[in-house]
C-alpha positions in Angstrom: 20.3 -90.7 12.5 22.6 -88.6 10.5 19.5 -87.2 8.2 17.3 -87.1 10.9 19.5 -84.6 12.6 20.5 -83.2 9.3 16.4 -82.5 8.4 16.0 -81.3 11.4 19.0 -78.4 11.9 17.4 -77.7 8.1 13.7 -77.5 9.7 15.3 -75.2 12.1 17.1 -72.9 9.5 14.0 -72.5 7.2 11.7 -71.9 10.0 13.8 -68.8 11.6 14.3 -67.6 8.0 10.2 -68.2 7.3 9.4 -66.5 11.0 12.0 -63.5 10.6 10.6 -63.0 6.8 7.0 -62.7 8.1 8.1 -60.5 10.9 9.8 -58.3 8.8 6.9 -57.8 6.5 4.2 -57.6 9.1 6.8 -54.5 9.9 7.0 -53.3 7.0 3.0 -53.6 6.6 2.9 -51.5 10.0 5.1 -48.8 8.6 3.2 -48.7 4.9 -0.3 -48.7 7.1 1.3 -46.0 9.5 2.5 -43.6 6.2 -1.0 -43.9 4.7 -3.1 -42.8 7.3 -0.5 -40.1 7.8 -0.8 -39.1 3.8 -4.8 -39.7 4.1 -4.4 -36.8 7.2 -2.5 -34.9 5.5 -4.7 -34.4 2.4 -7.5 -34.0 4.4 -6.2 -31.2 6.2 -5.0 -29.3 3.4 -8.8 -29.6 1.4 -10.1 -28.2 5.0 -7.7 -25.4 5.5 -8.2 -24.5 1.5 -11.7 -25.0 1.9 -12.0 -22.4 4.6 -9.8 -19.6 2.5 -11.2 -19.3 -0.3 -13.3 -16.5 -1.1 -16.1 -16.1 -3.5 -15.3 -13.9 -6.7 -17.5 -11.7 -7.8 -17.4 -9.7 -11.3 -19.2 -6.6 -12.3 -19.3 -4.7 -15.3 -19.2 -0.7 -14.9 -20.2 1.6 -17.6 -18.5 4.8 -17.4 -20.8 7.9 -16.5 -20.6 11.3 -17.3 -19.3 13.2 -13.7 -21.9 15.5 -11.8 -20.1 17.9 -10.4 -22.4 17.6 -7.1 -21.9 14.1 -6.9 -18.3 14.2 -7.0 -18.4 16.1 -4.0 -20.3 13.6 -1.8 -18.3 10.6 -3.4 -14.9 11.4 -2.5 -13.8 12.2 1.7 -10.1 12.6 0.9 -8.4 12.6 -2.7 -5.0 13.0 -4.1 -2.6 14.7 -1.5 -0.9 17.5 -3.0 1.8 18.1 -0.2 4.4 16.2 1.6 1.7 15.3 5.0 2.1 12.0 6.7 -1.4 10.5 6.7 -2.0 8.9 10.5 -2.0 5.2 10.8 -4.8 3.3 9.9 -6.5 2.2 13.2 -8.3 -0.8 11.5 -5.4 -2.1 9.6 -5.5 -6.0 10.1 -8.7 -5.9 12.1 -11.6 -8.0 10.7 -11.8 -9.0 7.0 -9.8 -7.5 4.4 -10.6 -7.9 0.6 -8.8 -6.9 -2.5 -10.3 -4.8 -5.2 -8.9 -5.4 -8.6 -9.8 -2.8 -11.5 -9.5 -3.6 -15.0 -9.6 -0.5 -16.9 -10.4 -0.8 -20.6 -10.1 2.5 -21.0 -7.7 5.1 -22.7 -7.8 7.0 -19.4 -5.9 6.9 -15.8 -8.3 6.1 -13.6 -8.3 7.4 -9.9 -9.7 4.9 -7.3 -11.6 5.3 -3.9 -12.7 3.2 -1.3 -15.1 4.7 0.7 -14.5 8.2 -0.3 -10.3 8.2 0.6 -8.3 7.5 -2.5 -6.1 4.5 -2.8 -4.5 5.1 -6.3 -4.5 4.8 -10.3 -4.8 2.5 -12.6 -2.8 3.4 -16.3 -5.1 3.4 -19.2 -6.2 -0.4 -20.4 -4.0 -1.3 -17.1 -5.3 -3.5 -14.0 -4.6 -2.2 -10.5 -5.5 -4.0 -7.3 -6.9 -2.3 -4.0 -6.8 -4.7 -0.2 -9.5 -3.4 2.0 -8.6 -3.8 5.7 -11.8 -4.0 7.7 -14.2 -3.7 5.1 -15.7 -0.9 2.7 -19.4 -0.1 1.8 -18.3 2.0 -1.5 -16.2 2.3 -4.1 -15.9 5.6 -6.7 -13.4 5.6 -9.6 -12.9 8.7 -12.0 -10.7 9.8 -15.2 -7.9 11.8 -14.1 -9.4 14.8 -16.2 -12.9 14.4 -14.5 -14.9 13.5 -17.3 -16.1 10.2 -16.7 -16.9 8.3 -13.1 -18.0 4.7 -12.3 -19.5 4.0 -8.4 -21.1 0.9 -6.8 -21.5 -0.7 -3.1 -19.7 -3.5 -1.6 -18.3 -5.6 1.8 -15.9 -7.7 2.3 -17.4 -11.2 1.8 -15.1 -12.3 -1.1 -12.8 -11.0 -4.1 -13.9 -8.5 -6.5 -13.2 -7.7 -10.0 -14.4 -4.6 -11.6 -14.4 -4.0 -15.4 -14.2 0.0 -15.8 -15.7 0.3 -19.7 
């Protein structure tokens, strides 16, 4: 009778250790299954947001011109100021798409750059300057400093662009 009860108080033991062992890992399971899904989400969500911010690159070569004195004159709206004038506030800063501009001058000349006829600055001689568009632009016109040579082409704001100014 002795063993009998003995066996059974150890039946007892092992089978509250067994059933608090499998509940413990059937918990832990839940957690490991909850932290997945939550990793899964979470990967997914960045590839969409990345997805949706990226922005085609485009590249173009520009040969440099010799500058036509007429043409100059319908290229450029607004260039260098040469007096101390606050300019007015942009009204379509952060309106619509905005797009940066990068120049990559190989040239031994400072290069002045506009976007659609205003000026927006230099870039030093074999240097790399960077223009952001706010609401778009339809042109661009760079020029030597000195006026000798002049590269020109179209554009929108549908991606990043990268001019080479040779």
């Amino acid at each position: 009778m002795r063993n009998t009860a003995y066996a059974s108080f150890l039946e007892e033991i092992i089978s509250s250790i067994f059933v608090s062992v499998q509940t413990t890992q059937t918990n832990k399971t839940k957690i490991m299954k909850k932290y997945l899904v939550m990793i899964c989400l979470a990967v997914f969500a960045v590839t969409v947001v990345s997805a949706q911010t990226k922005k085609p690159v485009f590249v173009q070569d520009s040969k440099q011109n010799k500058v036509d004195a007429k043409q100059r004159g319908t290229m450029i709206k607004m260039d260098v100021p040469t007096t101390d004038v606050a300019a007015p506030a942009p009204t379509t800063r952060g309106a619509g798409d905005y797009c940066t501009m990068t120049f990559d001058n190989y040239t031994g000349y400072w290069v002045k750059i506009y976007v659609d006829g205003n000026f927006k600055g230099y870039v030093e001689p074999y240097g790399v300057g960077d223009v952001t568009v706010y609401g778009g632009y339809t042109t661009y016109y760079c020029e030597t400093s000195g006026g000798s040579y002049y590269w020109s082409g179209e554009g929108n704001c549908e991606g990043q662009y990268h001019y080479n100014l040779r």
